[in-house]
N, C-alpha and C positions, 0 to 999 in steps of 0.2 A: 685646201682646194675644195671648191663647192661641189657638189655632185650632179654630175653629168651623166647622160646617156650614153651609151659605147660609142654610138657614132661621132661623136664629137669631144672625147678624149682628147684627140691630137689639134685640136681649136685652140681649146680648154692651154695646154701646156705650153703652143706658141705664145700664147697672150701674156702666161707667165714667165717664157723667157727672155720675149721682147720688154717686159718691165724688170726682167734682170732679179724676178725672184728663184729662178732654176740655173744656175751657173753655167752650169755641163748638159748637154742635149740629150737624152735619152736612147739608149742604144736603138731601140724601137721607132724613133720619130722617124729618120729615112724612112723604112720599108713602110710604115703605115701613110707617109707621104704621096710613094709611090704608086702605092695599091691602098686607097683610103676604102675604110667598110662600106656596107651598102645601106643604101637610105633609111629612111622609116618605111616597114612595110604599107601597100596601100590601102589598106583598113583602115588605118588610124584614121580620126577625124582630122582635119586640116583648122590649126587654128580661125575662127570665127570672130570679128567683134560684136560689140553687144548693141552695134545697129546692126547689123544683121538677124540677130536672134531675137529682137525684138519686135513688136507688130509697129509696123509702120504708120499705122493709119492714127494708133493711142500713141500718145507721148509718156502715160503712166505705165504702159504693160512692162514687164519685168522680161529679163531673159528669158528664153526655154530651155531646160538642163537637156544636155544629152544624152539618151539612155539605149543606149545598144542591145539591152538584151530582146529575145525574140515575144513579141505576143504570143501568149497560152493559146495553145489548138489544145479544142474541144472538142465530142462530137457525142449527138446525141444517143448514141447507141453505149456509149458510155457510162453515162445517167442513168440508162433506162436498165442496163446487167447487173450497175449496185447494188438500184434498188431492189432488183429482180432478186440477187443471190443475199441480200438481205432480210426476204421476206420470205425466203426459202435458203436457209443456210445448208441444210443436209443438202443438196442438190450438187454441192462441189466434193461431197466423198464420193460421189459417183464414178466408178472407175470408166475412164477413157482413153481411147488412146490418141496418141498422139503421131505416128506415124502416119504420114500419109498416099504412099505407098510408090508407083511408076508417079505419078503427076499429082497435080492440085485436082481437086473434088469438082466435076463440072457445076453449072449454075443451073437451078435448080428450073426446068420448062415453066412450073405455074409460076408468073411473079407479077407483082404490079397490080394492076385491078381486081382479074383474074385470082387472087388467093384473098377467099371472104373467108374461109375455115382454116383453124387450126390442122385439122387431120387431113388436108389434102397432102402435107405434105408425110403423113406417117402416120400410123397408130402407136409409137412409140416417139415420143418429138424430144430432142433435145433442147437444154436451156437456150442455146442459143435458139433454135428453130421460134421460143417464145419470143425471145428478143425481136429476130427479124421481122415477126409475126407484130410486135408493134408497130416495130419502126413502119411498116408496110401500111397498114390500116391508119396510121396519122400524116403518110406522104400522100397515099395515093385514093384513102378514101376520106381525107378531110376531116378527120377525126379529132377531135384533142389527144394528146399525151395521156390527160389521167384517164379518158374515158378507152384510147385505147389498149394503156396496158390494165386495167380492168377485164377488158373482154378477153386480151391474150391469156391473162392467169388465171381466168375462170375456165376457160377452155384447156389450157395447158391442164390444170388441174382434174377437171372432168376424166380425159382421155389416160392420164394415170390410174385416174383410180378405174376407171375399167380396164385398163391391161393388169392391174396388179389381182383385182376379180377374176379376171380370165385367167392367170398363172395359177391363182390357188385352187380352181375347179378342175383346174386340166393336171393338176399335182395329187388331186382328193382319188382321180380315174385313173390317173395309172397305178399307185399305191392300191389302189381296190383290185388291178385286173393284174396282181403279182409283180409291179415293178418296183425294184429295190435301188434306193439315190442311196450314193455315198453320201460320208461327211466331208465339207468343203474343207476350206481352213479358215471360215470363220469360227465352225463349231470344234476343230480341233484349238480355235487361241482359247475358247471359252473352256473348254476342260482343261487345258493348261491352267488357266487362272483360279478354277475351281479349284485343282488340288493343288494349288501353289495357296490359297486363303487356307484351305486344312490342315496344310502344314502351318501356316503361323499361328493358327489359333494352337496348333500343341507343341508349337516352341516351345512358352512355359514351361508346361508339362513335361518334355524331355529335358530341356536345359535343368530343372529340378530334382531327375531321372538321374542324370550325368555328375551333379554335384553329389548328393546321396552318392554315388559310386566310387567316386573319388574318397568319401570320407571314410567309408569300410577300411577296416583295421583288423587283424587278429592278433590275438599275444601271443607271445611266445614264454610260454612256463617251461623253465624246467623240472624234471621231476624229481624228486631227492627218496632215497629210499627212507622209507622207518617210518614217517608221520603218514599215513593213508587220508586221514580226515582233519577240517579244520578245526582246533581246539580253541577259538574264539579268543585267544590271549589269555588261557586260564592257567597256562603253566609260565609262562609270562608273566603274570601278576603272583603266584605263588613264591616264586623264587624272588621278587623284587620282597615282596613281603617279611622271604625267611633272610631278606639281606646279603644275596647272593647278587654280585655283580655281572653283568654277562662281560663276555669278553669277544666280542666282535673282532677285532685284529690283534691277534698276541703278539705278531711282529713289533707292533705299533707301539706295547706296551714294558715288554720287556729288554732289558738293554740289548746292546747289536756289541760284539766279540768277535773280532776278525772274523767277517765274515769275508768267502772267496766268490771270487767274481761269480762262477757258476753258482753258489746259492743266491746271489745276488739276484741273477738272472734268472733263479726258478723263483723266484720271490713274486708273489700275484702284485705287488706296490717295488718293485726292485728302484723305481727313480728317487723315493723317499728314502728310501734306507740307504742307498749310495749318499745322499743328501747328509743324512744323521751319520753315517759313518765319515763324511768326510770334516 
């Protein structure tokens, strides 16, 4: 069976049992008879021929394929935040929030002709505030694109660096007239890191520490009475000389004569001698 679409299954099988390839009718053919599926949804394209799609006017022009997906929306405020947070990458650590609170943020009274500066709208402007601040000076005051984000990010930039000037004079006065700032937690991540680097540099050092420790050993002597000091192997070598054999295990060397279990087992070698004895 060729392949078919679901709606046309039950087409597809009459044709085959009208030619007497399908013997027996499908338990399924009634009911799908009855109640056939539903059409091709209305989206789909409706076959076309290719005078149709063709330019009528040329006899050469070729079909136009059909392509359903949607034309790309762009917008130029898009363009202008890439390059903007491109040309200022730290500007997206900047903490913000995102909350924004009973309602959306009303629209802002200066807009339109009316906003020729940056700082109308703040001494502290957000990135976007620059964005807008383009887009604004190339709708509504005829500007070019480059030439307006030019004057937004010299401006944006200006009105930074004098709030960050003003933070550190008004930081110098009150540190002078007795005011005491905590530590944030950026300066507590940074002494965390501090002595988290102190300790690697003396991992080595201990892990070296640890091993040494490990290798410590003491002996264990026993003490035997009679010899106080070492005699360098001189009575040792005297007796081998006058041809005196030591006798290290006399067990070992003299025969074994019914020995009883209990000598056996006071024996310091009792497994060898049970051995030899047996």
């Amino acid at each position: 069976m060729v392949r078919r679409i679901a709606s046309q299954v039950h087409q597809q099988v009459s044709r085959l049992m009208r030619g007497e390839y399908i013997k027996t009718q499908p338990a399924w053919f009634q009911a799908v008879l009855d109640y056939p599926p539903l059409p091709l949804p209305p989206k789909a394209p409706p076959a076309r021929t290719a005078y149709d799609q063709s330019d009528k006017t040329s006899k050469t022009a070729r079909p136009k394929a059909y392509d359903p997906k949607p034309l790309p929306i762009a917008y130029l405020e898009d363009k202008i935040r890439r390059q903007f947070f491109r040309d200022h990458p730290f500007e997206a650590f900047r903490p913000t929030t995102l909350v924004e609170g009973a309602g959306v943020e009303d629209v802002h009274p200066i807009q339109g002709k009316e906003w020729t500066r940056l700082k109308q709208r703040g001494r502290k402007p957000t990135p976007e505030d620059a964005i807008r601040f383009t887009l604004n000076l190339h709708e509504h005051h005829q500007k070019p694109i480059a030439e307006a984000y030019t004057t937004a990010v010299a401006q944006f930039r200006a009105i930074r660096a004098e709030h960050d000037v003003a933070t550190n004079i008004a930081t110098l006065e009150a540190e002078h007239l007795g005011a005491v700032f905590s530590r944030g937690e950026i300066a507590h991540a940074f002494e965390k890191e501090k002595r988290g680097l102190v300790s690697f540099e003396r991992r080595e050092e201990l892990d070296e520490g640890a091993i040494a420790a490990r290798k410590r050993w003491k002996a264990v002597v026993e003490r035997n009475e009679g010899v106080k000091e070492w005699t360098k192997g001189q009575e040792y070598v005297r007796l081998w000389k006058e041809g005196v054999r030591p006798t290290y295990a006399p067990a070992l060397t003299q025969p074994i004569k019914e020995l009883t279990p209990e000598q056996i087992a006071a024996s310091p070698d009792f497994v060898g001698l049970q051995q030899r004895a047996s």
